[in-house]
N, C-alpha and C positions, 0 to 999 in steps of 0.2 A: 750175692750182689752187694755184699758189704767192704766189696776191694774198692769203691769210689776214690779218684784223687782228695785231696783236703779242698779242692777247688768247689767240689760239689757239698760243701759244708756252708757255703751259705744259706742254706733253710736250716740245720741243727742251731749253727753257732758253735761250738767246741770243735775242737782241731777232729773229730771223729770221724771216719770213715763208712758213714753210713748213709745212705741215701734215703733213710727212712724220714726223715726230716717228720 
């Protein structure tokens, strides 16, 4: 589940692809 857009990176903050925020 870590194939997220960079769109869903506004909870991390870094361009990262993870929806673990």
């Amino acid at each position: 589940m870590a194939q997220f857009e960079p769109k869903f990176n506004l909870k991390t903050g870094p361009i990262k692809p993870d929806i673990r925020a």
